[in-house]
N, C-alpha and C positions, 0 to 999 in steps of 0.2 A: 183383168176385171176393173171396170171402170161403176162407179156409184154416181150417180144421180140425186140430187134433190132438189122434188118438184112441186110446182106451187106458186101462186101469186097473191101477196098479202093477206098470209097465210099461217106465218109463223115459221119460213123457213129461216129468217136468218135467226133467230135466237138460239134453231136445231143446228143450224150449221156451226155459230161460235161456240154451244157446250161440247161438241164434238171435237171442235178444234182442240181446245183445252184440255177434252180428255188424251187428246194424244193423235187423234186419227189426222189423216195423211188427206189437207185440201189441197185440191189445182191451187198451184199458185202461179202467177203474181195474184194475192186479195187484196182489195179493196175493204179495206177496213175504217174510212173516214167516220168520223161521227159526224150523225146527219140529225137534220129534225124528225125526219119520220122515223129513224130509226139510230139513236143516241147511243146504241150500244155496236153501233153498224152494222152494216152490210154480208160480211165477210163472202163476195164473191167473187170470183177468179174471172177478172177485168178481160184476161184473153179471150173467155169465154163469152163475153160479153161482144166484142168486137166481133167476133165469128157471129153472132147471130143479129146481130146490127146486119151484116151482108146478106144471110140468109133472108131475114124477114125484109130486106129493101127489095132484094131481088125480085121477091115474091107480092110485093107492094103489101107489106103487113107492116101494124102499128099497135100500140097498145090500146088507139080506139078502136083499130080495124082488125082485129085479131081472124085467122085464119089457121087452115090446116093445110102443110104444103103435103106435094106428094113424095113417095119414097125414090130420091134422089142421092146420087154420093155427090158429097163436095169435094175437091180433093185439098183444099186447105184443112177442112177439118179433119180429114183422114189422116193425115202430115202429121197436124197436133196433138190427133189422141196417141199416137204412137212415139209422140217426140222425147216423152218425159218415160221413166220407167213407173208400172204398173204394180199394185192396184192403188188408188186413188179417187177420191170424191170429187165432185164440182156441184158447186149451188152458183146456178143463173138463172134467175126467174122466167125468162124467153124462154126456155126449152120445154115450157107446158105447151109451146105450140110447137114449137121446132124440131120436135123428140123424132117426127118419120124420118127426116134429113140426116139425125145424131144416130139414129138404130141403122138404116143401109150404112153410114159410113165407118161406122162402129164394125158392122158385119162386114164390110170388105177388107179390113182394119185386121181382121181377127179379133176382136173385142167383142169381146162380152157385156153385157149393160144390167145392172141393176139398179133400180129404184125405191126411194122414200118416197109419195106421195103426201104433200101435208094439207089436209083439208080445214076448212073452217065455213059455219053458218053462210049459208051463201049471202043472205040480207045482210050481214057485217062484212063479208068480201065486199061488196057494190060500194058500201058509204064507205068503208076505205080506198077504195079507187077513186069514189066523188071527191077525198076530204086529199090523195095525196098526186091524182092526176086530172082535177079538173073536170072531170065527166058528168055531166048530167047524169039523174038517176035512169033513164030508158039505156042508155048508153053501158050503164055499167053493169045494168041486169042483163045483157046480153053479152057481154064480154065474157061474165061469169057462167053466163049458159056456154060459152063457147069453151071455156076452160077445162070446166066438168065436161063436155062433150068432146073435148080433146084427150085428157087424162085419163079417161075411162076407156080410149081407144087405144092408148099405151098401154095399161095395164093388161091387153094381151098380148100385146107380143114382149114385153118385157118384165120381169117377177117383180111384182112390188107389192112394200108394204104399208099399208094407209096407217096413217097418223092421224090426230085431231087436236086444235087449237086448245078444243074444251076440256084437251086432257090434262093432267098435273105433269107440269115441265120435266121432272124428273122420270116420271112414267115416259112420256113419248120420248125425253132422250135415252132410255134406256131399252126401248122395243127399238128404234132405229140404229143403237149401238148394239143388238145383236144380231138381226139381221144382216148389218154389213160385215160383223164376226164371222156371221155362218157363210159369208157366200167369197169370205177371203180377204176382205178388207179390215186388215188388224190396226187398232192403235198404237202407238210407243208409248215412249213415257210423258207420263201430262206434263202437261206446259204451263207453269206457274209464274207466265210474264204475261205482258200485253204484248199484244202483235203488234208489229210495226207495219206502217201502210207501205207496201212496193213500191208503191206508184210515183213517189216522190214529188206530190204534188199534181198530179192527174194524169189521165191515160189520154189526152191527147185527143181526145176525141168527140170533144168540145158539143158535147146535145145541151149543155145548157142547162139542166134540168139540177134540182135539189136531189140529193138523194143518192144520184149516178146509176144505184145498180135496179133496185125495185122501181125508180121513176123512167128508166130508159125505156125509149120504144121504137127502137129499131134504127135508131136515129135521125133518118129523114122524115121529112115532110110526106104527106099525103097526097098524092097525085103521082112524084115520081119514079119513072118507070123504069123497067129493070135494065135496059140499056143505059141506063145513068149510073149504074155501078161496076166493079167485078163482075165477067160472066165465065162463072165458076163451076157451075153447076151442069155436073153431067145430063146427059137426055135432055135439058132444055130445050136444043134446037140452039145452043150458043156457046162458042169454045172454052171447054173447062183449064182453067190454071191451073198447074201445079203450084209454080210461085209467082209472085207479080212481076209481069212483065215478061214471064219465062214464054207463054204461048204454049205450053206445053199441052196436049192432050190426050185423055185416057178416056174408057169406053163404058159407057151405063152398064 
């Protein structure tokens, strides 16, 4: 069983760090820098982040250009959900879009997928996209149309339970800490340190941007096309990798 939480400036990293603390089991390596937009950080599993950098290049997605891919397996990310022992969390704000790609390869994975969706006002979603990536306001009312129009399309094929900004922090982490109870994802014992950042100075993967995890967006530039990356992705029409450089290919 794998958990989810999903969301774009939204409120999931505040859900992700109390959970951390109370004990429950995130993907790691995190990404825990403190940032401006987010001081008490991130806390998300920087692998995860890489993985959907690929997916969204592949697919020419961006966090101005936000899209819905279709249901594809990667075989990288089939590798990594299975690499670590289960059950376990991942908060990476990409996967409001990228959930069809992480559900097929979850399912051929054998993996199970659950979900937090965390919601907030859509008119404070937009002016925190405008205030932490730049977007004009037309720009960012449609991203957020796009989000909700993505998220709403995961919550059928995958069990999730909606959160809200406007709830009292102790409420939403405690409806989110029992749903993941009930579906197998137990906490140990809380964590009464700070976490230390994995990353040792950064993952290498140079976007440039403040913030790392909520400011990424997919990493490239906007124009470039999927032949300019990994072609990883089964059923494309382009040879899927197992590992880089392997050649290796399996079957949609």
């Amino acid at each position: 069983m794998v958990g989810l939480i999903l969301g774009r400036r939204s409120g999931t990293s505040s859900l992700a760090r109390d959970l951390w603390y109370r004990g429950f089991p995130l993907r790691e390596p995190l990404d825990v820098r403190p940032m401006k937009s987010q001081p008490l950080a991130h806390f998300e599993c920087w692998e995860a982040r890489h993985i959907n950098r690929e997916i969204m290049h592949h697919f020419r997605m961006g966090s101005s250009v936000p899209g819905i891919p279709p249901f594809l397996k990667y075989v990288p990310l089939m590798e990594w959900l299975g690499a670590v022992e289960q059950p376990y969390i991942i908060k990476e704000p990409n996967i409001c879009l990228t959930w069809p790609v992480w559900y097929r390869s979850a399912e051929a994975a054998g993996i199970n997928l659950v979900a937090v969706w965390c919601r907030r006002e859509p008119e404070e979603q937009a002016i925190s996209l405008q205030k932490w990536y730049g977007m004009d306001a037309e720009t960012s009312k449609w991203c957020v149309e796009m989000y909700e129009m993505s998220l709403t399309a995961a919550a059928d094929k995958i069990e999730t339970l909606e959160v809200h900004l406007l709830q009292n922090q102790d409420d939403r982490v405690n409806e989110a800490a029992k749903f993941f109870k009930r579906n197998g994802i137990k906490p140990g014992k809380p964590r009464d340190c700070d976490p230390v950042d994995a990353r040792e100075g950064g993952d290498g993967d140079g976007d440039g941007k403040e913030g790392g995890g909520q400011e990424s967006d997919g990493g490239r530039t906007q124009g470039q096309g999927a032949g300019d990356g990994p072609d990883a992705v089964v059923g494309s029409g382009e040879p899927a990798v197992a590992g880089e450089g392997s050649g290796a290919r399996v079957e949609a």
